[in-house]
C-alpha positions as CSV (number, residue, x, y, z in Angstrom):
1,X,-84.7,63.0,26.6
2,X,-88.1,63.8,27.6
3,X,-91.0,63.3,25.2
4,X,-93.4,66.0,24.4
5,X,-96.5,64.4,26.0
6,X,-94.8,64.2,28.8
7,X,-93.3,67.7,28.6
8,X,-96.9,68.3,28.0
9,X,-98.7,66.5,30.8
10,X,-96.4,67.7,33.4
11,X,-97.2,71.1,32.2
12,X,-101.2,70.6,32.2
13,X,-101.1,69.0,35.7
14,X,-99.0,71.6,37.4
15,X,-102.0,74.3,36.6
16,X,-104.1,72.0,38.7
17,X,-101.4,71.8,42.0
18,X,-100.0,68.0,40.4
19,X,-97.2,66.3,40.1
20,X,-96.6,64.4,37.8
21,X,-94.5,60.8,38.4
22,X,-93.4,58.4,35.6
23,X,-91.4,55.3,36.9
24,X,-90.8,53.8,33.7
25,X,-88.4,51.4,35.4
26,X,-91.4,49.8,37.6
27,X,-94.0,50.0,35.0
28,X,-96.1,52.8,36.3
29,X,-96.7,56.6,36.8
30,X,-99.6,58.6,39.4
31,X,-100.3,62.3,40.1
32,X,-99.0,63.7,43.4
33,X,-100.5,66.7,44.9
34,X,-98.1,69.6,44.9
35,X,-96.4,70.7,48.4
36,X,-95.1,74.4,49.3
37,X,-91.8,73.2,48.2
38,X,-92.8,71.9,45.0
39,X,-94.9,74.5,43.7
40,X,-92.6,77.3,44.7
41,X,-95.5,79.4,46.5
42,X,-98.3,78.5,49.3
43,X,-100.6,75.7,47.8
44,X,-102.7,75.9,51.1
45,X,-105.2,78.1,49.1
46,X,-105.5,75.4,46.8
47,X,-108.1,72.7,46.8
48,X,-107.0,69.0,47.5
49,X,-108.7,67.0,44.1
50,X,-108.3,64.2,46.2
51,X,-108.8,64.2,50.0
52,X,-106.3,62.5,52.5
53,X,-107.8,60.2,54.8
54,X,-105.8,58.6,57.6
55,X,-105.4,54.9,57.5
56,X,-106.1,52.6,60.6
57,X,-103.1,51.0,62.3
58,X,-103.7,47.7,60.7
59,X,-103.9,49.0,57.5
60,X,-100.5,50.9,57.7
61,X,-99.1,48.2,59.1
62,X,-100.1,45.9,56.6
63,X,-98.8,48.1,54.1
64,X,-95.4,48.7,55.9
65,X,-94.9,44.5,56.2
66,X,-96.0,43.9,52.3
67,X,-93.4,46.6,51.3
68,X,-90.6,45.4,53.9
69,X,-91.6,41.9,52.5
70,X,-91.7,43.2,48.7
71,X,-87.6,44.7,49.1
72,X,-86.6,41.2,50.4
73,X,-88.3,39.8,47.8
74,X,-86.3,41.9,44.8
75,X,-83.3,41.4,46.9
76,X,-83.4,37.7,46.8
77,X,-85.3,36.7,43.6
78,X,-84.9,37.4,39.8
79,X,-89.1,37.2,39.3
80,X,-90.6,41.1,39.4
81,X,-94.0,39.8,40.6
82,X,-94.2,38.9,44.2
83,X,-97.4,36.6,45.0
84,X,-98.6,35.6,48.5
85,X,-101.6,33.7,49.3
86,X,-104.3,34.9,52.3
87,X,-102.7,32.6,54.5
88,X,-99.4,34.5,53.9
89,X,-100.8,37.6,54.2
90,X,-103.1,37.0,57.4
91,X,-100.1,35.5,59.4
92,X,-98.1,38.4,58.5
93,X,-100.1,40.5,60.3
94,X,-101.1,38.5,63.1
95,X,-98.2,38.5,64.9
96,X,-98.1,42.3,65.2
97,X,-101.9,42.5,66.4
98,X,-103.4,41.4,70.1
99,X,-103.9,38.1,70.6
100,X,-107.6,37.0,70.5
101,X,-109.2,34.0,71.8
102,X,-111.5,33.7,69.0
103,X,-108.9,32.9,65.9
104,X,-111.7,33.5,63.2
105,X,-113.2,36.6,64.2
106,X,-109.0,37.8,64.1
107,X,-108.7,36.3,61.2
108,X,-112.1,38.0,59.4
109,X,-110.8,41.5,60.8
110,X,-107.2,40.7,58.9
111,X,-109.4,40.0,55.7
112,X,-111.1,42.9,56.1
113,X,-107.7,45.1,56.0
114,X,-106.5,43.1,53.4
115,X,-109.8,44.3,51.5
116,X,-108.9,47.8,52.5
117,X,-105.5,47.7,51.1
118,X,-106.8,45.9,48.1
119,X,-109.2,48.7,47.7
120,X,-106.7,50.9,47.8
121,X,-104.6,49.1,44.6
122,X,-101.8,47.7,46.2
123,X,-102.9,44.4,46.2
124,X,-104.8,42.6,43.7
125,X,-106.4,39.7,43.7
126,X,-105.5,36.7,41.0
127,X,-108.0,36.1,38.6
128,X,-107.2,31.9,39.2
129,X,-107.2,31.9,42.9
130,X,-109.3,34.3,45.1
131,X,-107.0,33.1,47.9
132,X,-104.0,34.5,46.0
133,X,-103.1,38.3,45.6
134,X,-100.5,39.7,43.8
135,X,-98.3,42.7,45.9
136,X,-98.3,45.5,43.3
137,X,-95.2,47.6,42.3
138,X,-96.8,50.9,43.4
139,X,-96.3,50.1,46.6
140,X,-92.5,50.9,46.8
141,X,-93.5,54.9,45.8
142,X,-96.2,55.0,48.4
143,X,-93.5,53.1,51.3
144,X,-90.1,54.8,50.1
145,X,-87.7,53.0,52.0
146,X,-87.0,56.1,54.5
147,X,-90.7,55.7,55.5
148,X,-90.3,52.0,56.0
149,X,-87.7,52.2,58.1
150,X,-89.7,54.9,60.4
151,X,-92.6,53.4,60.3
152,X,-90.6,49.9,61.2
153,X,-89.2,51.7,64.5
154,X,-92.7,53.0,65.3
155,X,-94.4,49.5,64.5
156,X,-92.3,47.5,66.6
157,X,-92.4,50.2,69.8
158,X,-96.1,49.8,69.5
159,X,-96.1,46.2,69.5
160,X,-94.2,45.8,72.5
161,X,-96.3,48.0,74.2
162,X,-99.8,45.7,73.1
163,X,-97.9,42.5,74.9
């Protein structure tokens, strides 16, 4: 049964072109912007509250990779939280990017994505260990598993195509 605030809030943030999505399951809820088939009617004379911005290729692929890496995680582990360390994190990606003959300048650019995606909230940094980030939840609504498996095929094509 739906509570009223939620009744409520769904209500007030359709008025504005939003959606909004409770995962009570995961722990967490965000606001969508409504699409033509949402809304029922054009919403292209609507104005986006939030603008979209296109991410780089490492960024995308960073995310793709922590979510393909989150699923085998819940699929092998009982713990909710999945934790990897920088070193993790930057090796992930490395194999998927150009080799470079200068390792820490690579390595500085991978920290900078991991920033990014950071920035972005699906990573966070432990409060103990600044070497040590946490792969949030929120992830697997932003990487639904039909996207991952897209953006795996496209992801790999490029990669053979950088070697």
């Amino acid at each position: 049964m739906k509570s009223p605030k939620k009744v409520a809030a769904r209500d007030y943030l359709r008025v504005l072109a939003l959606n909004l999505v409770i995962d009570e399951a995961e722990g967490y809820a965000y606001v969508r912007q409504m699409d033509d088939a949402d809304a029922g009617e054009s919403v292209d004379d609507q104005p986006r509250l939030v603008p979209r911005r296109p991410l780089s290729y490492p960024v995308s692929l960073l995310l793709v990779l922590l979510r393909k890496r989150l699923a085998q995680h819940d699929a092998s582990a009982g713990d909710t939280r999945l934790v990897l360390t920088l070193d993790q994190i930057v090796e992930l990606l490395r194999t998927f990017l150009p080799a470079s003959t200068n390792d820490a300048r690579l390595t500085d650019k991978i920290e900078q994505h991991i920033a990014r995606v950071a920035e972005l909230g699906f990573l966070a940094r432990l409060k103990d260990d600044e070497n040590t980030f946490e792969v949030r939840r929120i992830l697997r609504a932003f990487v639904d598993a039909d996207r991952l498996a897209a953006w795996e095929e496209i992801y790999r094509e490029h990669a053979e195509r950088i070697e």
